[in-house]
N, C-alpha and C positions, 0 to 999 in steps of 0.2 A: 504493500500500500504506500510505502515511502518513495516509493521509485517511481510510484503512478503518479504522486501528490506534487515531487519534482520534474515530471516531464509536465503536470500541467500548471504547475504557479515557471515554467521556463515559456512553454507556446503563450500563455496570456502574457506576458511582458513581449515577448516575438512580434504579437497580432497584435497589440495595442500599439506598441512600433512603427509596424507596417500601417497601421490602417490613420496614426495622426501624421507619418510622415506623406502620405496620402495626404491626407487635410491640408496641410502642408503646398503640397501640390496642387489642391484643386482650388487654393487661392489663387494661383498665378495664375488657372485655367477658367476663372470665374464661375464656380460649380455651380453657386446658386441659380446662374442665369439656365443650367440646362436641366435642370429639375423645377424651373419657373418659382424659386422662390423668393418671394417678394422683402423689402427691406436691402438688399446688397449686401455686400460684406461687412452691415454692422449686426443683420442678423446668423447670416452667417459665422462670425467671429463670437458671437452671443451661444449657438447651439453649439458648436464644437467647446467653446470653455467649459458647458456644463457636463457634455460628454464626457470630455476628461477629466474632468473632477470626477465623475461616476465610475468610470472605468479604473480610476485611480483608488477609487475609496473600494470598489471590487477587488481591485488585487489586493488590498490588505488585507480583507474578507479572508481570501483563498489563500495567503500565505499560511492567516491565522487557521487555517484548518474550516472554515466555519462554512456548512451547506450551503448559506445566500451566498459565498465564492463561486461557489459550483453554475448558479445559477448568472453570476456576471457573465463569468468565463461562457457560458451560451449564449446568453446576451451579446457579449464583444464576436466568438464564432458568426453567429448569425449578422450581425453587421456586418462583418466580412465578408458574408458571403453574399449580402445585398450588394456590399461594393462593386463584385465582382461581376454579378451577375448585372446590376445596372450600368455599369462600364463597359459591360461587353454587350448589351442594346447599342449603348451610345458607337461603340467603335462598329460594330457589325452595318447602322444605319447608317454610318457615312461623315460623322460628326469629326470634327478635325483635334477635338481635343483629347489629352491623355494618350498619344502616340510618340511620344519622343521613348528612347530606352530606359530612361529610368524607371519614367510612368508608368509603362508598360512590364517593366520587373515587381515593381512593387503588389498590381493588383497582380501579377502570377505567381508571386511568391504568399499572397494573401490567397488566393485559392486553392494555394498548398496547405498552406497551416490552420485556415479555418475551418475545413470539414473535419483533421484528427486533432483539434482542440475539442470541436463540437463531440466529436463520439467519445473522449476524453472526460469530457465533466455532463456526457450521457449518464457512463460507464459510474462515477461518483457518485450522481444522482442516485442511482440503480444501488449503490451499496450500501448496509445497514449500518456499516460501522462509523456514519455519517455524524455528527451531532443534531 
Protein backbone atom coordinates (compact mmCIF):
# COMPACT_ATOMS: atom_id res chain seq x y z
CA UNK A 1 0.00 0.00 0.00
CA UNK A 2 3.19 2.23 0.54
CA UNK A 3 4.23 1.83 -2.89
CA UNK A 4 0.70 2.60 -4.30
CA UNK A 5 0.38 5.64 -1.90
CA UNK A 6 3.94 6.82 -3.42
CA UNK A 7 3.30 6.38 -7.18
CA UNK A 8 0.14 8.20 -6.46
CA UNK A 9 0.99 11.41 -4.19
CA UNK A 10 4.28 11.37 -7.38
CA UNK A 11 1.54 11.21 -10.75
CA UNK A 12 -0.72 14.08 -8.62
CA UNK A 13 2.21 16.44 -8.39
CA UNK A 14 3.35 15.01 -12.38
CA UNK A 15 -0.58 16.12 -13.46
CA UNK A 16 -0.88 19.17 -11.54
CA UNK A 17 2.55 20.04 -13.24
CA UNK A 18 1.59 19.33 -16.51
CA UNK A 19 -1.91 20.59 -16.41
CA UNK A 20 -0.93 24.41 -14.75
CA UNK A 21 2.07 24.56 -16.89
CA UNK A 22 -0.73 24.05 -19.43
CA UNK A 23 -2.57 27.01 -17.86
CA UNK A 24 0.58 28.52 -18.30
CA UNK A 25 0.35 28.14 -21.94
CA UNK A 26 -3.16 28.72 -22.69
CA UNK A 27 -2.57 32.29 -21.55
CA UNK A 28 -0.35 33.05 -24.28
CA UNK A 29 -2.83 31.08 -26.50
CA UNK A 30 -5.98 33.17 -25.16
CA UNK A 31 -7.83 29.94 -23.90
CA UNK A 32 -10.76 31.73 -22.70
CA UNK A 33 -11.52 33.06 -26.04
CA UNK A 34 -11.94 29.28 -27.52
CA UNK A 35 -14.06 27.96 -24.90
CA UNK A 36 -16.18 31.52 -25.22
CA UNK A 37 -15.40 32.58 -21.84
CA UNK A 38 -16.51 35.66 -21.12
CA UNK A 39 -14.49 38.24 -18.65
CA UNK A 40 -10.71 37.77 -20.47
CA UNK A 41 -7.82 36.91 -18.70
CA UNK A 42 -9.12 38.47 -15.51
CA UNK A 43 -11.50 35.61 -15.27
CA UNK A 44 -9.54 33.43 -16.54
CA UNK A 45 -6.56 34.33 -14.00
CA UNK A 46 -9.56 34.33 -11.25
CA UNK A 47 -10.47 30.39 -12.18
CA UNK A 48 -7.03 28.94 -12.56
CA UNK A 49 -5.86 30.67 -8.81
CA UNK A 50 -8.74 29.00 -7.33
CA UNK A 51 -7.88 25.77 -9.09
CA UNK A 52 -4.62 25.77 -7.76
CA UNK A 53 -5.31 26.55 -4.57
CA UNK A 54 -7.61 23.31 -4.63
CA UNK A 55 -5.46 21.10 -6.35
CA UNK A 56 -2.97 22.23 -3.98
CA UNK A 57 -4.82 21.89 -0.76
CA UNK A 58 -5.79 18.03 -2.47
CA UNK A 59 -2.32 17.15 -2.50
CA UNK A 60 -1.90 17.63 1.03
CA UNK A 61 -5.06 15.77 1.59
CA UNK A 62 -3.30 12.74 -0.29
CA UNK A 63 0.05 13.19 1.06
CA UNK A 64 -1.67 13.04 4.49
CA UNK A 65 -3.13 9.66 3.68
CA UNK A 66 -6.63 11.10 3.94
CA UNK A 67 -9.64 9.52 1.30
CA UNK A 68 -10.80 13.31 0.05
CA UNK A 69 -6.88 12.91 -1.49
CA UNK A 70 -8.11 10.17 -3.24
CA UNK A 71 -10.85 11.88 -4.51
CA UNK A 72 -8.77 15.29 -5.78
CA UNK A 73 -6.32 13.08 -7.36
CA UNK A 74 -9.67 12.09 -9.74
CA UNK A 75 -10.65 15.40 -9.72
CA UNK A 76 -7.19 16.65 -11.18
CA UNK A 77 -7.03 12.82 -13.43
CA UNK A 78 -10.38 13.81 -14.85
CA UNK A 79 -9.27 17.44 -15.66
CA UNK A 80 -6.67 16.10 -17.44
CA UNK A 81 -8.39 14.30 -19.28
CA UNK A 82 -10.89 17.07 -20.35
CA UNK A 83 -7.61 18.80 -21.22
CA UNK A 84 -6.85 16.47 -23.47
CA UNK A 85 -9.63 15.60 -24.85
CA UNK A 86 -10.96 19.27 -25.41
CA UNK A 87 -7.53 20.04 -27.14
CA UNK A 88 -7.76 17.42 -29.28
CA UNK A 89 -11.48 18.96 -30.66
CA UNK A 90 -9.72 22.09 -30.87
CA UNK A 91 -6.50 20.66 -32.92
CA UNK A 92 -8.48 17.81 -34.96
CA UNK A 93 -11.02 21.06 -36.10
CA UNK A 94 -8.44 23.18 -37.46
CA UNK A 95 -7.92 25.72 -34.60
CA UNK A 96 -4.40 27.02 -34.87
CA UNK A 97 -3.73 27.07 -31.22
CA UNK A 98 -1.62 24.73 -28.85
CA UNK A 99 0.44 23.31 -31.97
CA UNK A 100 3.81 24.42 -31.23
CA UNK A 101 6.08 21.30 -29.45
CA UNK A 102 5.81 22.11 -26.21
CA UNK A 103 2.07 22.52 -26.22
CA UNK A 104 1.60 19.64 -27.91
CA UNK A 105 4.13 17.46 -25.28
CA UNK A 106 2.50 18.69 -22.40
CA UNK A 107 -1.21 17.75 -23.29
CA UNK A 108 0.55 14.09 -24.43
CA UNK A 109 2.28 13.78 -21.64
CA UNK A 110 -1.16 14.64 -19.72
CA UNK A 111 -2.96 11.90 -21.56
CA UNK A 112 -0.38 9.75 -20.37
CA UNK A 113 -0.59 10.30 -16.68
CA UNK A 114 -4.15 11.14 -16.33
CA UNK A 115 -5.82 7.89 -17.17
CA UNK A 116 -3.05 5.75 -14.58
CA UNK A 117 -3.43 8.53 -11.99
CA UNK A 118 -7.22 8.04 -12.41
CA UNK A 119 -7.34 4.05 -12.19
CA UNK A 120 -4.72 4.90 -9.25
CA UNK A 121 -6.98 6.80 -6.75
CA UNK A 122 -9.80 4.25 -8.58
CA UNK A 123 -7.98 1.41 -7.03
CA UNK A 124 -7.62 3.75 -3.26
CA UNK A 125 -11.03 4.56 -3.47
CA UNK A 126 -11.99 0.80 -3.82
CA UNK A 127 -9.61 -0.18 -0.65
CA UNK A 128 -10.95 -0.47 2.83
CA UNK A 129 -7.85 0.23 4.52
CA UNK A 130 -8.80 3.87 3.59
CA UNK A 131 -9.78 6.36 6.57
Amino acid sequence: MADTHRWSTTLYLLNAALLFTHEIDSAFWEEWTLFGLPGGIQLFLVLNFVLLLAFLYGYGLLVAGRRTGDWFALLLAGAGLFAVVAHGFFLATGHPEFRLPVSLALLAATAVVSPVQAWLAVAALRSPSHD
